[in-house]
C-alpha positions in Angstrom: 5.3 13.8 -10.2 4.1 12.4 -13.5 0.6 9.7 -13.7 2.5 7.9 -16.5 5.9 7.2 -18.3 5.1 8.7 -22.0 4.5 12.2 -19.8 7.8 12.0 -17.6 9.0 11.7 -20.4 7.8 14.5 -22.3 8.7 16.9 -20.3 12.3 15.1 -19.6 13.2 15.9 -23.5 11.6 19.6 -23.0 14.4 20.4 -20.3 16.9 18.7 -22.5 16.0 20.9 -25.1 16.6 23.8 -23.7 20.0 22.6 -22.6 19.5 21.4 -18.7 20.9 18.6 -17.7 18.0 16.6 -16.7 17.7 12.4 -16.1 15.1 10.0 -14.7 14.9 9.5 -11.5 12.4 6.8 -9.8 10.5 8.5 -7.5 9.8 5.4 -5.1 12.2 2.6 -5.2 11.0 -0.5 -4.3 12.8 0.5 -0.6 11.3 3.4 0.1 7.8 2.9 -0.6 5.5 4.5 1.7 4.4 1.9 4.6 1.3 3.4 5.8 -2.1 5.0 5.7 -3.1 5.8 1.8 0.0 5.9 0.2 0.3 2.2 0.8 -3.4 1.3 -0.2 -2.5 2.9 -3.0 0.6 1.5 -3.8 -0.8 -2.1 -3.4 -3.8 -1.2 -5.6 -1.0 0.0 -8.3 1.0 -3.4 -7.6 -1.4 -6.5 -7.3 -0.3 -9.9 -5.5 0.9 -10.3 -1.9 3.5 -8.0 -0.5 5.4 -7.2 3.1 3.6 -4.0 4.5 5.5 -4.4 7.8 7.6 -6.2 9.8 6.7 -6.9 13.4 8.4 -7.6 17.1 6.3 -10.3 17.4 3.5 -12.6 16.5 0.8 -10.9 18.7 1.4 -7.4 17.3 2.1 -8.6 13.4 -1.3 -10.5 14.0 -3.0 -7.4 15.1 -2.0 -5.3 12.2 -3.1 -7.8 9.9 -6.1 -7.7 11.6 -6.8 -3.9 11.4 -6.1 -4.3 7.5 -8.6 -6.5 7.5 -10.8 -5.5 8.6 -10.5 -1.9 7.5 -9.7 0.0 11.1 -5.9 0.8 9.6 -6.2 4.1 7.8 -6.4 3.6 3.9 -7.8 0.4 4.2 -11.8 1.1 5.3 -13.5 0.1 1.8 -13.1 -3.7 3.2 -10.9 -4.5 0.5 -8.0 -6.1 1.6 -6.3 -9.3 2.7 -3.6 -9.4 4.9 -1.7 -12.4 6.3 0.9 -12.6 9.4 4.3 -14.8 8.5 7.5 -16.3 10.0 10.0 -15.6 7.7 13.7 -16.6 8.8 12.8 -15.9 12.5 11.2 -12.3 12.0 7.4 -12.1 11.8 6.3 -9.7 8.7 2.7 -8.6 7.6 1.5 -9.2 4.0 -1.6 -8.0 2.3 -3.0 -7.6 -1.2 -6.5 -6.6 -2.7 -9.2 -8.8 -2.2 -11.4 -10.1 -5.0 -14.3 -9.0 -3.4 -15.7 -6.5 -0.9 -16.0 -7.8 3.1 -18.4 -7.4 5.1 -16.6 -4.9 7.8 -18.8 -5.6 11.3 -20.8 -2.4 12.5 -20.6 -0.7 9.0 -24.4 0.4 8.0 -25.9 0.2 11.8 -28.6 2.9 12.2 -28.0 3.9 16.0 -30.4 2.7 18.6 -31.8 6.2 19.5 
């Protein structure tokens, strides 16, 4: 796995040179991009606008997981930097979600406990 293009690239021509038989290969089409945890909050950081992150049975439990994202109880997304929206699209209800502009506050972050 390569952090940019102009390296990928590199070493692509290195195994050409040596006479392998080597081509470019994406290493996350757009349908199998991770849909969970970090790998998604960092994919959406890397990709910025809205974007389906899942696709729900119902409105209750799409609601719910927009929730969590928003409020930063999903795993990936606790730096309160996220909006996510629940939609009817063509009868199935989806979750979308993007990076906010600006930080949230997340309820019960900084409390000092009681005792």
């Amino acid at each position: 796995m390569f952090d940019d293009a102009t390296a990928a690239e590199g070493f692509l021509e290195r195994c050409r040179g040596e006479g392998l038989d080597a081509v470019v290969e994406d290493a996350r089409p757009i349908g199998t991009v991770k849909r969970n945890g970090p790998g998604l909050a960092s994919w959406l950081k890397a990709h910025p606008g809205w974007h389906v992150v899942a696709e729900s049975a119902n409105r209750r439990a799409a609601w719910a997981a927009a929730w969590k994202i928003r409020h930063g109880e999903r795993r990936g997304f606790e730096d309160g930097l996220w909006d996510a929206q629940a939609q009817n699209r063509d009868g199935r209800w989806v979750v979308i979600a993007r990076r906010a502009s600006k930080r949230r506050n997340i309820p019960g972050e900084g409390m000092d406990p009681l005792f």
